[in-house]
Residue, then its C-alpha position, 0 to 999 in steps of 0.5 A: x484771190x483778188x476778183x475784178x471788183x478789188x483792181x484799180x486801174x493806174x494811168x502811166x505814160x512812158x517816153x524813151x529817155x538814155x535808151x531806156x522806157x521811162x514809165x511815169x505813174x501821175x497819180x502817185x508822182x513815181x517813175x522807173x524805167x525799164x529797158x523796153x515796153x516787154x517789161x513796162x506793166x510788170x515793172x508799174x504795177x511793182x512800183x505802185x504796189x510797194x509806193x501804196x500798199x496795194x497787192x500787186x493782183x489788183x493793180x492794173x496798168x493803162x500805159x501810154x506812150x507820151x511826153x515826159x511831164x515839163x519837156x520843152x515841148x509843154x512850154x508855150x511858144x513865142 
């Protein structure tokens, strides 16, 4: 069993994207999507856990909604 001392916390941001929640995890350069935010933790701590190895028990998610990395938005304006 894992205890609070084993889990490791990912950042994640997520954007809307073709009427689906894209959930990106920087720290490993992976997304997935999902069809709304219900599933979004479960569904990002299913990614990195197969992407590293980690146990799914020991994965904790801190997801924020924000820009998809290199939108128009980032660009610097003229």
């Amino acid at each position: 069993m894992a205890t609070p001392s084993d889990e490791r916390t990912f950042q994640v941001v997520a954007w809307l994207a073709d009427r689906r929640l894209v959930l990106y995890v920087p720290e490993i350069e992976a997304a997935t999507s999902v069809t709304g935010m219900p599933e979004a933790d479960a569904a990002a701590r299913t990614l990195i856990a197969e992407l590293t190895g980690l146990d799914e028990a020991v994965v904790r998610c801190e997801i924020r909604v924000g820009r998809a990395p290199g939108s128009i938005d980032r660009l610097p304006r003229t």
